[in-house]
N, CA, C and O of each residue as an XYZ file, in Angstrom:
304
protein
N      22.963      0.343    -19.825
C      22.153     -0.441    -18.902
C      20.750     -0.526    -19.477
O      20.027      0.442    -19.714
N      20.425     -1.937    -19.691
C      19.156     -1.971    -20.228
C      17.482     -1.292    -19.349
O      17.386     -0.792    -18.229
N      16.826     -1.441    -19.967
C      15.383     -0.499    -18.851
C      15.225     -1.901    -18.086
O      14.506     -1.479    -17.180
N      15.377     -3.250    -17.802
C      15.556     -4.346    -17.149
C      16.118     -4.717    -16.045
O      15.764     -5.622    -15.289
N      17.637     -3.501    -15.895
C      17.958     -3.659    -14.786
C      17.551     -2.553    -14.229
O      18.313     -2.418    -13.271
N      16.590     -1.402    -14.239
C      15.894     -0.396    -13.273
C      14.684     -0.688    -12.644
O      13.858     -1.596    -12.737
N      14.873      0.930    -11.582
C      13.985      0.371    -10.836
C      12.960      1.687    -10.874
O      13.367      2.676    -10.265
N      11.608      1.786    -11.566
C      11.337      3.109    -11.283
C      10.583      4.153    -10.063
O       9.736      3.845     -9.225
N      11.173      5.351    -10.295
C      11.087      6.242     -9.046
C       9.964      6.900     -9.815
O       9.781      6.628    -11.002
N       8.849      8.172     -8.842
C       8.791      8.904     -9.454
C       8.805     10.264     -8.474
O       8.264     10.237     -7.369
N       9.445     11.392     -8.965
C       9.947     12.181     -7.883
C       9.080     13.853     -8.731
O       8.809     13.946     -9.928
N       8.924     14.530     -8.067
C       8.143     16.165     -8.112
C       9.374     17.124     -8.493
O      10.388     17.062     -7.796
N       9.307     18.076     -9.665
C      10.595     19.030     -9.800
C       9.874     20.203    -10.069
O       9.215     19.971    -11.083
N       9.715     21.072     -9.770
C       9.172     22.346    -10.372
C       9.712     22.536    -11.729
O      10.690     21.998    -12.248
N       8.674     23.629    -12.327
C       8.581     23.554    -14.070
C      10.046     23.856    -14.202
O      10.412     23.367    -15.270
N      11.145     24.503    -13.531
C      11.866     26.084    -13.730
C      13.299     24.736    -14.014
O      14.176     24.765    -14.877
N      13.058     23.681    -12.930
C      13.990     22.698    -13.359
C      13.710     21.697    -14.134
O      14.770     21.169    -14.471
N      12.831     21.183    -14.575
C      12.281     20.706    -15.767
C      12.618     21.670    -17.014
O      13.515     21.153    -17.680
N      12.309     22.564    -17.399
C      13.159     24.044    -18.023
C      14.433     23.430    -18.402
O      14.908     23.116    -19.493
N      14.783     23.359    -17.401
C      16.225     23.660    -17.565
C      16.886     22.180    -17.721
O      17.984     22.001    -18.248
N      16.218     21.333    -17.288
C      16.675     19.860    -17.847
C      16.634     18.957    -19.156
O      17.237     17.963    -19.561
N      15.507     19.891    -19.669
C      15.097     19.909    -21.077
C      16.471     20.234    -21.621
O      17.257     19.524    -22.249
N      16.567     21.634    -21.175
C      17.357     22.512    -22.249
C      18.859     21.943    -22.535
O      19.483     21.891    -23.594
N      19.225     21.527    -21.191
C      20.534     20.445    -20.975
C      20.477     19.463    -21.851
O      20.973     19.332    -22.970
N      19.897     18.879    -21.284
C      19.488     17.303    -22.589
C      19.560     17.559    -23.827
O      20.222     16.802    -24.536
N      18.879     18.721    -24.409
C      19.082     19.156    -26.007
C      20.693     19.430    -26.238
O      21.485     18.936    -27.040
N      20.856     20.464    -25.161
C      22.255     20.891    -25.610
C      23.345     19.342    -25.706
O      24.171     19.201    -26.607
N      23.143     18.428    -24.728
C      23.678     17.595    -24.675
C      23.616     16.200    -25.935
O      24.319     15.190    -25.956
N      22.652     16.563    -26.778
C      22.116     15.340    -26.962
C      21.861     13.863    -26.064
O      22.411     12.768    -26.185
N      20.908     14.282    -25.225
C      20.501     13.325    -24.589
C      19.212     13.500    -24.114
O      18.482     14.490    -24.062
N      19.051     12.145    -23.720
C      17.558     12.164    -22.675
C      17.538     12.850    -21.153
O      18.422     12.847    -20.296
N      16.055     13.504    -21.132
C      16.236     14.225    -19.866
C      16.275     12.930    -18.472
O      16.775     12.959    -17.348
N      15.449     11.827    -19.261
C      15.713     11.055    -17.741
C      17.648      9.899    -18.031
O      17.830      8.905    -17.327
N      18.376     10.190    -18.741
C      19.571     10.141    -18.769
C      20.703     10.996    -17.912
O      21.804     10.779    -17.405
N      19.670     12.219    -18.071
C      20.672     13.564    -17.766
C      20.141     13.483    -16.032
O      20.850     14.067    -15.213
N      19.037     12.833    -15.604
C      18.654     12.819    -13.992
C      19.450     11.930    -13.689
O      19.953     12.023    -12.570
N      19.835     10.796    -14.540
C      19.714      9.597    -13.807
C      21.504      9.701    -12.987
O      21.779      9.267    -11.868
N      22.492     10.409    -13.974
C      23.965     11.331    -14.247
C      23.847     11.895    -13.283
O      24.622     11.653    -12.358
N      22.767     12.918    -13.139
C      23.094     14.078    -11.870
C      22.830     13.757    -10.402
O      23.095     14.625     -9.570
N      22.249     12.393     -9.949
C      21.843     11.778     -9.099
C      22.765     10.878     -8.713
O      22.826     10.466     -7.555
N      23.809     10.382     -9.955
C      24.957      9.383     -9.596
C      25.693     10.566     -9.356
O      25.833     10.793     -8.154
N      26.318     11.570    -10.279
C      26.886     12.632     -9.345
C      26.750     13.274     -8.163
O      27.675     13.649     -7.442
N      25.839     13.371     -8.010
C      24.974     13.919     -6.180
C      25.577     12.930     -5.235
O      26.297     13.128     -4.256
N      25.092     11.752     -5.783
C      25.657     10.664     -4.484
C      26.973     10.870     -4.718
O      27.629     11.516     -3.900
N      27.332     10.553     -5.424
C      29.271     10.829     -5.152
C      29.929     11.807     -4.646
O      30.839     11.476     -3.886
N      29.713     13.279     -4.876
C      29.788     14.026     -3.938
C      29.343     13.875     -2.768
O      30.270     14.015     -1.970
N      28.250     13.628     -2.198
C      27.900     13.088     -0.758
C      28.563     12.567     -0.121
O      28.802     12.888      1.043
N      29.067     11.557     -0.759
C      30.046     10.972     -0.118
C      31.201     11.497      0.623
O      31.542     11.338      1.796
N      31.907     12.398     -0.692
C      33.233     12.913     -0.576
C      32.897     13.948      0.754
O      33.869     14.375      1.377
N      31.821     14.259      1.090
C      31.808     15.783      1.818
C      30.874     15.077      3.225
O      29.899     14.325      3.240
N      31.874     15.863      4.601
C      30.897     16.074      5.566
C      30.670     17.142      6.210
O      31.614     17.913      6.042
N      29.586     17.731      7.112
C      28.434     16.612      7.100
C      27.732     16.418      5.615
O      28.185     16.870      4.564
N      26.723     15.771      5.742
C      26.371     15.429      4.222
C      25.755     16.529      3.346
O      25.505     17.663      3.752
N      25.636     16.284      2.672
C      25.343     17.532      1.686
C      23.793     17.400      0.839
O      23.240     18.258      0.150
N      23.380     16.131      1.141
C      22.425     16.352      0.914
C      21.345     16.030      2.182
O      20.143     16.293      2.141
N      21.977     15.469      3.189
C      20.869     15.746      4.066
C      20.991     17.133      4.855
O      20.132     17.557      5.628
N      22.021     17.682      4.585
C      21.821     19.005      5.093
C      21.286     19.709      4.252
O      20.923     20.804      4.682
N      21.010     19.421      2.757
C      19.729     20.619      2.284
C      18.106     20.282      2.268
O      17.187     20.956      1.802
N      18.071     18.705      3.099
C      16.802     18.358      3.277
C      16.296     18.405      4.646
O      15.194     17.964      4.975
N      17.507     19.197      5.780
C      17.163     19.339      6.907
C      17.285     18.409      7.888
O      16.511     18.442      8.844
N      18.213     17.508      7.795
C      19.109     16.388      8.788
C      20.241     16.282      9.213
O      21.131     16.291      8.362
N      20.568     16.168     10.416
C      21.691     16.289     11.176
C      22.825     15.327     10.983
O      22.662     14.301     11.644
N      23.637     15.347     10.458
C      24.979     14.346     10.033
C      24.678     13.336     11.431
O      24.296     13.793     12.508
N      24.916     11.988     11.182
C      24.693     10.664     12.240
C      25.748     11.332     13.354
O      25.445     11.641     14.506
N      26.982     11.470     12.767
C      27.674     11.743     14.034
C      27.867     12.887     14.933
O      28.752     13.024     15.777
N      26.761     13.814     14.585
C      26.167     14.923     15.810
C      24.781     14.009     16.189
O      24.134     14.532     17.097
N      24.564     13.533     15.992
C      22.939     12.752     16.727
C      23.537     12.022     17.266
O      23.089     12.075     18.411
N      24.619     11.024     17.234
C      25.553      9.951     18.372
C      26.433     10.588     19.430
O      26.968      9.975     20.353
N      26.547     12.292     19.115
C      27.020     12.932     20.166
C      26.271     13.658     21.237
O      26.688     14.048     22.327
N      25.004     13.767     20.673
C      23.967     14.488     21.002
C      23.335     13.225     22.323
O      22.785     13.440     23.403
N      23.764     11.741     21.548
C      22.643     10.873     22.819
C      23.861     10.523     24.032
O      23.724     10.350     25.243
N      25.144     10.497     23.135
C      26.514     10.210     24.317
C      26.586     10.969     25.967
O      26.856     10.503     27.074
N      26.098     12.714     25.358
C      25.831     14.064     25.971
C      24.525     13.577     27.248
O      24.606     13.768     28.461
N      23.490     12.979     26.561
C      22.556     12.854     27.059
C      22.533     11.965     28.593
O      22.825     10.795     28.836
N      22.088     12.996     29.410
C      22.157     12.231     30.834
C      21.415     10.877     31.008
O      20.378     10.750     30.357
N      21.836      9.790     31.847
C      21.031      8.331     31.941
C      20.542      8.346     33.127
O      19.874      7.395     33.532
């Protein structure tokens, strides 16, 4: 995929995973923003496969379908 069809982000990682994304990328022969761009299409794909979600439950959000049970519950 050419740099033409992206879109750029820019996101905060502490040094310890930067470290270690480096070190991947070498071992891998590759680029570290190759090796993000991989582990982010992997992330979402697992997300998918798994509920509740897996990544909004490590960012502290309630799967949609406990918040649609939560307002169903809710007296009118």
């Amino acid at each position: 995929m050419g740099i033409s069809n992206m879109v750029l982000r820019t996101v905060y990682i502490s040094p310890t995973i930067d470290d270690e994304l480096r070190d991947q990328a070498f071992k891998l022969h590759t680029s570290k923003n190759d090796l993000i761009r991989k582990y982010i299409e992997l992330g979402m794909a697992a997300n998918k496969q798994k509920k509740p979600s897996v990544v909004g439950a490590a960012v502290g959000h309630k799967p949609v379908a406990a918040k649609k049970a939560k307002l169903k519950a809710a007296p009118k």
